[in-house]
C-alpha positions as a Python dict, from the first residue, in 0.01 Angstrom:
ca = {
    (1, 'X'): (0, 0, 0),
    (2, 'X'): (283, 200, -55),
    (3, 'X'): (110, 526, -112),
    (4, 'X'): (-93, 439, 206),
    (5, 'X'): (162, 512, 552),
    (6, 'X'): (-134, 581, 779),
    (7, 'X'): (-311, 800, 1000),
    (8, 'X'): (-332, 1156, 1215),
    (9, 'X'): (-576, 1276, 1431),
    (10, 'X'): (-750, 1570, 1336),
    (11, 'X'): (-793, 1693, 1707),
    (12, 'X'): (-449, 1586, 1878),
    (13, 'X'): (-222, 1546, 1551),
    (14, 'X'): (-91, 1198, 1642),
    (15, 'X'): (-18, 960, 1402),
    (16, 'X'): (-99, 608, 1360),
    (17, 'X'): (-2, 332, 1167),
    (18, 'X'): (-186, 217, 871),
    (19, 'X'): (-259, -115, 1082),
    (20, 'X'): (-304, 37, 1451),
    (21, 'X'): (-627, 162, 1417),
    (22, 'X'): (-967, 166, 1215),
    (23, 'X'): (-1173, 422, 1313),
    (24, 'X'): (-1174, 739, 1527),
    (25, 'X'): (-825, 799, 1735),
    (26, 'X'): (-816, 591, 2075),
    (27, 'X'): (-643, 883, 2281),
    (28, 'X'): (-1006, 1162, 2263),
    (29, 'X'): (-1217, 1007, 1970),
    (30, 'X'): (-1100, 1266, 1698),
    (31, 'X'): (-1162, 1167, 1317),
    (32, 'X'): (-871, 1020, 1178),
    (33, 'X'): (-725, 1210, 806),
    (34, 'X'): (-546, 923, 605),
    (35, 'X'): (-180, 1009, 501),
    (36, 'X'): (-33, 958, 176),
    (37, 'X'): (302, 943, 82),
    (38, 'X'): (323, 1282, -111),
    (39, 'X'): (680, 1272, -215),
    (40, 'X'): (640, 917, -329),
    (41, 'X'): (348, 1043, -542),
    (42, 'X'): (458, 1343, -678),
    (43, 'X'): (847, 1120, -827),
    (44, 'X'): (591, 897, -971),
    (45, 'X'): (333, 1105, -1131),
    (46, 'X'): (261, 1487, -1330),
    (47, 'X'): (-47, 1612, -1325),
    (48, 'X'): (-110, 1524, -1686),
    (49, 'X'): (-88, 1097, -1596),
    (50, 'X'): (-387, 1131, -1389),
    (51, 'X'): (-592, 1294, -1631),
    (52, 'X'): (-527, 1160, -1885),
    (53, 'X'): (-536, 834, -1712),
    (54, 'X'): (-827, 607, -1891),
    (55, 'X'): (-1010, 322, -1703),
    (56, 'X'): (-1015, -1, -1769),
    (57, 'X'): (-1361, 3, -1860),
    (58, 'X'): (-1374, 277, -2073),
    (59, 'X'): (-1540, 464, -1891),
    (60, 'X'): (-1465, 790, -1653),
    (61, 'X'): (-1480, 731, -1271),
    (62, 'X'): (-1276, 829, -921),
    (63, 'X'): (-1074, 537, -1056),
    (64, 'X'): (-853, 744, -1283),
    (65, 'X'): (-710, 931, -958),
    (66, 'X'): (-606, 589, -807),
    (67, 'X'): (-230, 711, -723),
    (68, 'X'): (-442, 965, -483),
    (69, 'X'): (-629, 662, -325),
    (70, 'X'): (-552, 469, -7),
    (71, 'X'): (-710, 125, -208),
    (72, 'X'): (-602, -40, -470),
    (73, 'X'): (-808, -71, -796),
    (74, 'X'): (-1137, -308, -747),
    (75, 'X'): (-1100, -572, -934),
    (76, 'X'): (-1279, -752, -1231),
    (77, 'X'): (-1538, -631, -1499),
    (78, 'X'): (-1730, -307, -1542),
    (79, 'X'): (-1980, -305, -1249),
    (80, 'X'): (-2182, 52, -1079),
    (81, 'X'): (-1867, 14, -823),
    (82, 'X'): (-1633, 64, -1078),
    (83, 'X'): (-1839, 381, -1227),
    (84, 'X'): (-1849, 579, -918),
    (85, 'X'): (-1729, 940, -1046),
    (86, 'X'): (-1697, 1123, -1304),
    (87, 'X'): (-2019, 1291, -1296),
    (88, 'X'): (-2066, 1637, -1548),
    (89, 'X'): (-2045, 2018, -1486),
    (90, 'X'): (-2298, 2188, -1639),
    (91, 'X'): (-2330, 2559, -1746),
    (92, 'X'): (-2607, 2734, -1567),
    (93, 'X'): (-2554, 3096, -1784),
    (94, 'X'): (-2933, 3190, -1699),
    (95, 'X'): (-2914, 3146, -1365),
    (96, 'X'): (-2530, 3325, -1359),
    (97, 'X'): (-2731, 3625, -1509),
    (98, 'X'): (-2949, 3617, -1210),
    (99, 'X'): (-2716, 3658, -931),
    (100, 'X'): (-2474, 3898, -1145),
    (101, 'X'): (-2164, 3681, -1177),
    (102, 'X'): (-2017, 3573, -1533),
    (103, 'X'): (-1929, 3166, -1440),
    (104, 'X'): (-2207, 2982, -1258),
    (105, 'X'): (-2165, 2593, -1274),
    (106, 'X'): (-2342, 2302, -1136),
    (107, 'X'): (-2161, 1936, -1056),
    (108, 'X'): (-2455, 1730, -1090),
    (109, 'X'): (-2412, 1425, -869),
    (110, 'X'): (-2735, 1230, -903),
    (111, 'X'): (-2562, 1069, -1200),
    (112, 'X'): (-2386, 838, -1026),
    (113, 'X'): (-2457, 463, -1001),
    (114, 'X'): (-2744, 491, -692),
    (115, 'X'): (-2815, 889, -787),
    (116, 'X'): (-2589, 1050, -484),
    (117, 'X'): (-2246, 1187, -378),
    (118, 'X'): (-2263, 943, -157),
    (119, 'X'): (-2112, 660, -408),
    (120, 'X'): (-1811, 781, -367),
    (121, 'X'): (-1745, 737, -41),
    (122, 'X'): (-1911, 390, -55),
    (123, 'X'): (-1718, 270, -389),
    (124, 'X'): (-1380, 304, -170),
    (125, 'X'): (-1535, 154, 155),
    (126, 'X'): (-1673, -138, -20),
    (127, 'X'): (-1330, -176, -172),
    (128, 'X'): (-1109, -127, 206),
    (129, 'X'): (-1376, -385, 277),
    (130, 'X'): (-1239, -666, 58),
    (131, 'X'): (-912, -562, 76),
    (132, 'X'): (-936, -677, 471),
    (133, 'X'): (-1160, -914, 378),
    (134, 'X'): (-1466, -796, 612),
    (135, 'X'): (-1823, -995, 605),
    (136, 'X'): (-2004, -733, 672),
    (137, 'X'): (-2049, -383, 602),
    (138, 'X'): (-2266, -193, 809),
    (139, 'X'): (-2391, 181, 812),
    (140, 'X'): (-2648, 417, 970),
    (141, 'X'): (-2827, 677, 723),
    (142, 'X'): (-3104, 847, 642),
    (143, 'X'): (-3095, 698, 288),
    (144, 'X'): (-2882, 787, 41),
    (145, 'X'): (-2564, 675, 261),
    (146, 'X'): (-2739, 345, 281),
    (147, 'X'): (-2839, 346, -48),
    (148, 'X'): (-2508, 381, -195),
    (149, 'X'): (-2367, 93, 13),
    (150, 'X'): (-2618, -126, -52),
    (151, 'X'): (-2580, -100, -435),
    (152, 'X'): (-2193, -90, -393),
    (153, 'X'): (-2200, -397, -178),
    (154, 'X'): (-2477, -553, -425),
    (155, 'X'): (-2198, -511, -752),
    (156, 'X'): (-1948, -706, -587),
    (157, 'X'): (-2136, -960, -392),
    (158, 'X'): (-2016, -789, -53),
    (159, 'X'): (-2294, -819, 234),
    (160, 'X'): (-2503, -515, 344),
    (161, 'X'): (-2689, -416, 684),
    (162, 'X'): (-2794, -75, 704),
    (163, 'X'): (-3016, 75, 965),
    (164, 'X'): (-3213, 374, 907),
    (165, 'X'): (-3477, 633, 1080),
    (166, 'X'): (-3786, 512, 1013),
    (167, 'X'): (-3845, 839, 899),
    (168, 'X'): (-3647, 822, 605),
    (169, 'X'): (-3837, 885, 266),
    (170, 'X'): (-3969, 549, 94),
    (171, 'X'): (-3804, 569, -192),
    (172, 'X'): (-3473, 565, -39),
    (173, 'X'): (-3599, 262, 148),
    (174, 'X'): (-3713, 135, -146),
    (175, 'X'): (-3379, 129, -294),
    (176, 'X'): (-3163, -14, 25),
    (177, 'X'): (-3467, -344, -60),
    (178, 'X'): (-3402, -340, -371),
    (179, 'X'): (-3044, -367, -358),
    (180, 'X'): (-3027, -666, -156),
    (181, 'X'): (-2936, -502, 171),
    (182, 'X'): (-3032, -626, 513),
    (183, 'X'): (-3267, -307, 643),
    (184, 'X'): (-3356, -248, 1014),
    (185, 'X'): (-3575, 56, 1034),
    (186, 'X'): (-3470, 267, 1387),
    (187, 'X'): (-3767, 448, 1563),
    (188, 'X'): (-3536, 734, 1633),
    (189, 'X'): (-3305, 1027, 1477),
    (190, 'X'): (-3034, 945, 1256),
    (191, 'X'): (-2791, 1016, 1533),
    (192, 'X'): (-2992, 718, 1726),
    (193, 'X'): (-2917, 484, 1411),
    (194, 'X'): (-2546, 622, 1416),
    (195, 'X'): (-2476, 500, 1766),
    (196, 'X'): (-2673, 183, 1722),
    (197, 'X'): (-2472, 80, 1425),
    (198, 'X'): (-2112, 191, 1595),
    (199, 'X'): (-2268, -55, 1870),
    (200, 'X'): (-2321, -341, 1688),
    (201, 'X'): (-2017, -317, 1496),
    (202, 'X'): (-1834, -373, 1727),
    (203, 'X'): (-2080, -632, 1921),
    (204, 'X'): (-2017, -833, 1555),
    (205, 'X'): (-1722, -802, 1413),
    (206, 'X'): (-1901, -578, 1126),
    (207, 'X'): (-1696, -303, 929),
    (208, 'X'): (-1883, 11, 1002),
    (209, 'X'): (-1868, 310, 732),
    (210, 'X'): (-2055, 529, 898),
    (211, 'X'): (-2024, 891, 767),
    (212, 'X'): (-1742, 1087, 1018),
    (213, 'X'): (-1634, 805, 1171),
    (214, 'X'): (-1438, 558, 903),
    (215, 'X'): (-1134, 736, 770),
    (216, 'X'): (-1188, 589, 409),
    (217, 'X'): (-1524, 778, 371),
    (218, 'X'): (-1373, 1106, 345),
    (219, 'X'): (-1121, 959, 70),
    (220, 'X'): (-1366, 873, -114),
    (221, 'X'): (-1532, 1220, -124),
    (222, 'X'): (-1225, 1410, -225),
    (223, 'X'): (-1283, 1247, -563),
    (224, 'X'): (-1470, 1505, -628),
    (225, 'X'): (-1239, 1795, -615),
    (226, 'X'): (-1024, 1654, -842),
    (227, 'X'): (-1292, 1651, -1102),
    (228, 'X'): (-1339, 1974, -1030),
    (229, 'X'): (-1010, 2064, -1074),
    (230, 'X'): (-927, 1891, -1383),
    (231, 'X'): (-1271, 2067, -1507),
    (232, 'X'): (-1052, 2372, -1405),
    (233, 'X'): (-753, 2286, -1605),
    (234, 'X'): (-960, 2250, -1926),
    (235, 'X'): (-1107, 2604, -1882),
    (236, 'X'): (-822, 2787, -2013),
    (237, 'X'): (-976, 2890, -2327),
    (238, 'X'): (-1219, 3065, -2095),
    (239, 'X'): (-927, 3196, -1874),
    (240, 'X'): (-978, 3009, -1577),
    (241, 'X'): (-708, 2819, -1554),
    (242, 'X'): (-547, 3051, -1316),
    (243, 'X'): (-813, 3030, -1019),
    (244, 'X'): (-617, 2722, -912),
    (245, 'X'): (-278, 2719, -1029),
    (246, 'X'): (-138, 3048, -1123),
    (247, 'X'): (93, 3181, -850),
    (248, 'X'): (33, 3558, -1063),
    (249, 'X'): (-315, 3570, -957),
    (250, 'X'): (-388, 3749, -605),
    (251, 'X'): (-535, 3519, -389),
    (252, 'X'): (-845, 3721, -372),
    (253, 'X'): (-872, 3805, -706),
    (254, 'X'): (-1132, 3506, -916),
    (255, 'X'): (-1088, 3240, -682),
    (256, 'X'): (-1320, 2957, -768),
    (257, 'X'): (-1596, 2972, -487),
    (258, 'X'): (-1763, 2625, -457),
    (259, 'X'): (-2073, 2604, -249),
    (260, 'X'): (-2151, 2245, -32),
    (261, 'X'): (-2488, 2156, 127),
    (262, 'X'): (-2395, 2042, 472),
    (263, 'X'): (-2520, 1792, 729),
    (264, 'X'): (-2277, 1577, 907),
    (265, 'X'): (-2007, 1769, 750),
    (266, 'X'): (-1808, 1453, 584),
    (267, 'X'): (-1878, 1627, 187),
    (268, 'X'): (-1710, 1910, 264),
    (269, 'X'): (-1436, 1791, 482),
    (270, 'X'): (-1365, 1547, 196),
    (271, 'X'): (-1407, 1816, -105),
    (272, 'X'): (-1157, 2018, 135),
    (273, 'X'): (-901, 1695, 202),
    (274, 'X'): (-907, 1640, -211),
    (275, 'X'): (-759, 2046, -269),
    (276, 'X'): (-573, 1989, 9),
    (277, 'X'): (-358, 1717, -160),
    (278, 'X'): (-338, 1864, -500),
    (279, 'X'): (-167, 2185, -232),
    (280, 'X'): (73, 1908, -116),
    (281, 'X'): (159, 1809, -443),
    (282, 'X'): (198, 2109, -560),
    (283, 'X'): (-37, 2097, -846),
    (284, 'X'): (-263, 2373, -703),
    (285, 'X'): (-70, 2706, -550),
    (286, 'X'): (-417, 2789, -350),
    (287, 'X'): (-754, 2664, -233),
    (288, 'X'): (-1090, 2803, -335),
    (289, 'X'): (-1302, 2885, -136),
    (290, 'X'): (-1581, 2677, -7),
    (291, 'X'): (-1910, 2752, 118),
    (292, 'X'): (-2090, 2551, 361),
    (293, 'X'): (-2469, 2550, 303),
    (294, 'X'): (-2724, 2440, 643),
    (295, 'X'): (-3045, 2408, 641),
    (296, 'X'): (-3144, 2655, 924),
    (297, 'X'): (-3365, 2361, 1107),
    (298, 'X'): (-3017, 2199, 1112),
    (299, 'X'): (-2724, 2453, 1150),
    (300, 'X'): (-2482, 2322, 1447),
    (301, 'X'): (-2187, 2338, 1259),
    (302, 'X'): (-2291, 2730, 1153),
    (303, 'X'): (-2295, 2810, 1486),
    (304, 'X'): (-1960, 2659, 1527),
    (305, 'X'): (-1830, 2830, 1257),
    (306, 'X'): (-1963, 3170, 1317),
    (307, 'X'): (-1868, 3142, 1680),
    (308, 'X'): (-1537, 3111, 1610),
    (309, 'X'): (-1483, 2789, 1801),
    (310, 'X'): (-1445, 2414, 1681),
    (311, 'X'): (-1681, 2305, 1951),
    (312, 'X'): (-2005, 2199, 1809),
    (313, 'X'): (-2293, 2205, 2006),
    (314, 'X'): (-2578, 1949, 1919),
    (315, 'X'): (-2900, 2057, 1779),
    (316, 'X'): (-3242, 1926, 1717),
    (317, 'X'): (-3281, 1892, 1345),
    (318, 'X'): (-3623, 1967, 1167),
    (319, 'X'): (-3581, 2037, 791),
    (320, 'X'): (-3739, 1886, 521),
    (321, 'X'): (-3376, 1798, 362),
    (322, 'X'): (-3353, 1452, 540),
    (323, 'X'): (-3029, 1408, 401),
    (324, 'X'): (-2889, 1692, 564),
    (325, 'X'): (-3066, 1640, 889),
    (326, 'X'): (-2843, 1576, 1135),
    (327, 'X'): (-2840, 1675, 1529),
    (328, 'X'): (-2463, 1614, 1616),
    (329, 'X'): (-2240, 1637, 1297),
    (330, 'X'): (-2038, 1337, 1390),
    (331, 'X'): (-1719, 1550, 1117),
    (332, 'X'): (-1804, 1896, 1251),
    (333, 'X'): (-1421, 2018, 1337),
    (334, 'X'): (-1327, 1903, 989),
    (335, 'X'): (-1640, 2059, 807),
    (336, 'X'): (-1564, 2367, 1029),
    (337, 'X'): (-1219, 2409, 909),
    (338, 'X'): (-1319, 2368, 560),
    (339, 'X'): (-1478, 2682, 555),
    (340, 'X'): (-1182, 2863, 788),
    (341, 'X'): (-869, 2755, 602),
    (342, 'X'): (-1007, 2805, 243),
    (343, 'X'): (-1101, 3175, 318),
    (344, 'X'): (-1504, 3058, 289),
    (345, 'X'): (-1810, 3081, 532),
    (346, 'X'): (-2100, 2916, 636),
    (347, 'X'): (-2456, 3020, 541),
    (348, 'X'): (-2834, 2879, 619),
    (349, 'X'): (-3127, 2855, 427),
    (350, 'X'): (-3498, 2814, 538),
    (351, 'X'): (-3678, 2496, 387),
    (352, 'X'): (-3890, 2788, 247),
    (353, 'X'): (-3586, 2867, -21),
    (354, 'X'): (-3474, 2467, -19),
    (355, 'X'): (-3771, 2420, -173),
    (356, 'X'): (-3792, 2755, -427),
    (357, 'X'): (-3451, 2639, -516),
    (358, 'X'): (-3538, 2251, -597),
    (359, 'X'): (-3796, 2420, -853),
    (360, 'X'): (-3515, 2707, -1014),
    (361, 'X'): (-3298, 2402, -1063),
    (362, 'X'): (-3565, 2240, -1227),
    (363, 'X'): (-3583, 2496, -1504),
    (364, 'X'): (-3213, 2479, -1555),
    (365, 'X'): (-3289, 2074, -1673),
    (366, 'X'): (-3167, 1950, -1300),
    (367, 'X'): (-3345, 1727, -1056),
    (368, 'X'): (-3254, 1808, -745),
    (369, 'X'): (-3342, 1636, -400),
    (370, 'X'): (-3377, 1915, -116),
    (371, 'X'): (-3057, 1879, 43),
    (372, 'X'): (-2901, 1868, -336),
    (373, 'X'): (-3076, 2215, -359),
    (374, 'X'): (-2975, 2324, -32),
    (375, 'X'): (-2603, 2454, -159),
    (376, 'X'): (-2790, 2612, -488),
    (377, 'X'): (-3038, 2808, -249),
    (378, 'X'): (-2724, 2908, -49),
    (379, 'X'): (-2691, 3158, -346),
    (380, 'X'): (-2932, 3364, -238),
    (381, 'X'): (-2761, 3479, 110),
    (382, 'X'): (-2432, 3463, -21),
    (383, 'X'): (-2530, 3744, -266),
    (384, 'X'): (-2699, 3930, 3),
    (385, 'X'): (-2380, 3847, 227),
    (386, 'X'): (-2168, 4020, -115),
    (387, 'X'): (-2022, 3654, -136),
    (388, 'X'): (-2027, 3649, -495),
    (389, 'X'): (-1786, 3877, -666),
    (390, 'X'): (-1870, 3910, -1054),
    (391, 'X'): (-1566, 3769, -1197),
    (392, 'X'): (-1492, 3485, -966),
    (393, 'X'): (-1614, 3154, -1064),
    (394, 'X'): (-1867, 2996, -888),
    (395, 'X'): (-1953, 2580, -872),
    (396, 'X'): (-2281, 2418, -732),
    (397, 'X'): (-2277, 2097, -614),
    (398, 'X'): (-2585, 1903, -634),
    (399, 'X'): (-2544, 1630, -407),
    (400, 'X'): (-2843, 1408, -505),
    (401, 'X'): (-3164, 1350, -722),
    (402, 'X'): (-3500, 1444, -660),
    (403, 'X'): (-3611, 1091, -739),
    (404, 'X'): (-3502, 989, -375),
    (405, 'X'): (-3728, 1232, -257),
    (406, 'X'): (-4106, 1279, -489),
    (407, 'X'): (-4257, 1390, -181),
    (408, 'X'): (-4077, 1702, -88),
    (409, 'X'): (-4032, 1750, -476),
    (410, 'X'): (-4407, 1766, -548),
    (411, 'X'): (-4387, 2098, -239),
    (412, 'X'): (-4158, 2280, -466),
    (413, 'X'): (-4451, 2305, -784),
    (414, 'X'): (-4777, 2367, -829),
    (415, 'X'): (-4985, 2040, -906),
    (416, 'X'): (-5109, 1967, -1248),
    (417, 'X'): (-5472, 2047, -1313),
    (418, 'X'): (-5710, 1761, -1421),
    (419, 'X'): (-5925, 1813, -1729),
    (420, 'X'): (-6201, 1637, -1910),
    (421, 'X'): (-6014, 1510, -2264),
    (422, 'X'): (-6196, 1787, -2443),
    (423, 'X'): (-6052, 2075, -2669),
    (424, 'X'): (-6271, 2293, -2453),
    (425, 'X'): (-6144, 2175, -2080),
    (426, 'X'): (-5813, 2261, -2214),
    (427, 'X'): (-5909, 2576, -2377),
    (428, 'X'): (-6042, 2716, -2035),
    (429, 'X'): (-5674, 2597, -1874),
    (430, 'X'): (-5445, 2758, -2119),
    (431, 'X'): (-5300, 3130, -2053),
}
């Protein structure tokens, strides 16, 4: 691929071939950021041929930012691989009111094919896969990770192992069975299903796409930002175009502020890799900012952050956002730059507000799963924190759907009363 020239580390800056390695950089392990041929790009393409770009199916997905993809287009009919993507923005003007800004927005990812960001990253994995023509493709998660493999794998016939904490909630097991995947349950942590599957992968020959660890994860992920910037471009009737774009707007002045739940820290390092190559391109004169949300029960990569060093200490998770649940963030340095080059911070969040913030979402028409609410609940302390400026834009993502997670859900509302089926029962219930 053309577009494709290879690799640098993100530790030691040494670059690699597209062919010399796969995974994490032989000389001290660092993530690996995959290089595209910017100049090539940018005498090929304007802004406007990407989005206006329409897919082959019909139908809007990452696959209408190709040109910024290290894969070429999967091939054949309309299948949930080739509809990863182009999930909506909603308004939230309600909940704007509440926190005293003018633009509040939400980018509701539990419309993709298996209901989580995480079908982004698995859409181009699954696709690197049969591009090198790998058997197998093997991850760790805690369930939506393995979830959107295993239904991204199922739509193209591609085998599936995935090997989860047997601690992950049953309907996200439910769906890695119902998808067709091989599951092996791991009577440990997530981190002890990481470095079991980086084990066997290469014990077997599998292709491993285990969150901050394959390259192509994080391209995948950057899809995102590009929605949200060509959301941006269409806002000009609202006069927003210039938060991105316009080199007469201070850079503190209405900068779109975009808040991330984090666990591992491969979301946010991707959202951040997506605005950084609309930058190179030059189709964006700045970043926004972005906000990294932790679950306090799970905050090693806020400490990081807030101690002003890239070295991230391990943790021992407890939070009831399993998604975000993570002891070692195997893309901390990344996650932690995120926040430091784009002028952003990190904040945390008790499972207290996780869960008050699953139920405010709720009455804004969104289903969100607790991690999913995590970077909505991050609100809260970035008001207090005088984060939130009233004329700068603000964007929520919502990372998954409550549906992978009924349990935790049903803690966030009060439980329906039983009644005889009498007009009297209910008279004595009503207000």
């Amino acid at each position: 691929m053309d577009k494709f020239t290879g690799y640098t580390c993100s530790i030691c800056g040494h670059s690699y071939g597209p062919d010399e390695v796969t995974y994490t950089c032989p000389k001290d392990g660092g993530n690996l950021d995959v290089v595209l041929d910017y100049d090539a790009i940018r005498k090929k393409y304007q802004p406007g041929d990407l989005t206006s770009r329409s897919n082959p199916q019909g139908f809007p997905s990452i696959w209408r930012y190709l040109p910024l993809l290290p894969v070429s287009a999967p091939a054949g009919e309309a299948t949930p691989l080739h509809l990863v993507g182009g999930t909506p923005i909603y308004s939230l003007p309600r909940q704007a009111k509440k926190f005293g800004i003018k633009h509040l927005w939400l980018k509701d990812e539990s419309r993709n094919p298996t209901a989580s960001f995480k079908d982004r990253a698995s859409a181009v994995v699954v696709t690197r896969a049969r591009e090198i023509k790998a058997e197998v493709v093997v991850t760790a998660s805690t369930g939506n990770a393995g979830a959107a493999l295993a239904g991204m794998a199922a739509a193209v016939g591609q085998k599936a192992i995935i090997f989860a904490p047997r601690s992950a909630p049953p309907a996200k097991v439910a769906q890695l069975l119902v998808f067709g995947a091989q599951v092996i349950l791991v009577d440990g942590s997530y981190d002890d299903a990481f470095d079991l599957t980086v084990k066997a992968s290469q014990e077997f020959g599998w292709y491993c796409r285990n969150t901050g660890y394959n390259p192509f994860t994080v391209e995948g992920k950057k899809s995102a930002a590009f929605e949200i910037w060509e959301f941006m471009q269409n806002q000009a009737g609202a006069g927003l175009r210039a938060n991105l774009s316009s080199e007469t707007v201070p850079v503190n002045a209405q900068r779109l502020v975009i808040f991330v739940s984090v666990g591992d820290g491969n979301i946010i390092s991707g959202i951040h890799k997506g605005f950084k190559d609309l930058h190179a391109l030059g189709w964006i004169s700045h970043l926004p900012r972005i906000i990294g949300v932790q679950a306090e029960g799970s905050a090693a990569i806020f400490n990081a952050f807030h101690a002003k060093t890239e070295t991230i200490t391990p943790v021992q998770a407890n939070t009831i956002a399993d998604s975000i649940s993570v002891d070692f963030p195997r893309d901390g340095i990344r996650a932690v730059r995120a926040a430091t080059e784009t002028g952003g911070t990190y904040l945390t969040v008790s499972d207290a507000q996780i869960l008050k913030a699953i139920a405010e979402l709720g009455q804004a028409g969104v289903f969100a799963e607790p991690a999913g609410a995590t970077a909505y609940a991050g609100l809260t302390a970035a008001q207090a924190q005088g984060w939130l400026e009233p004329d700068a834009p603000v964007l929520v993502m919502n990372t998954g759907s409550g549906l992978k997670d009924v349990r935790a859900a049903m803690q966030a509302v009060q439980p329906a009363p039983i009644i005889e089926p009498t007009l009297e029962a209910l008279k004595r219930i009503l207000p």
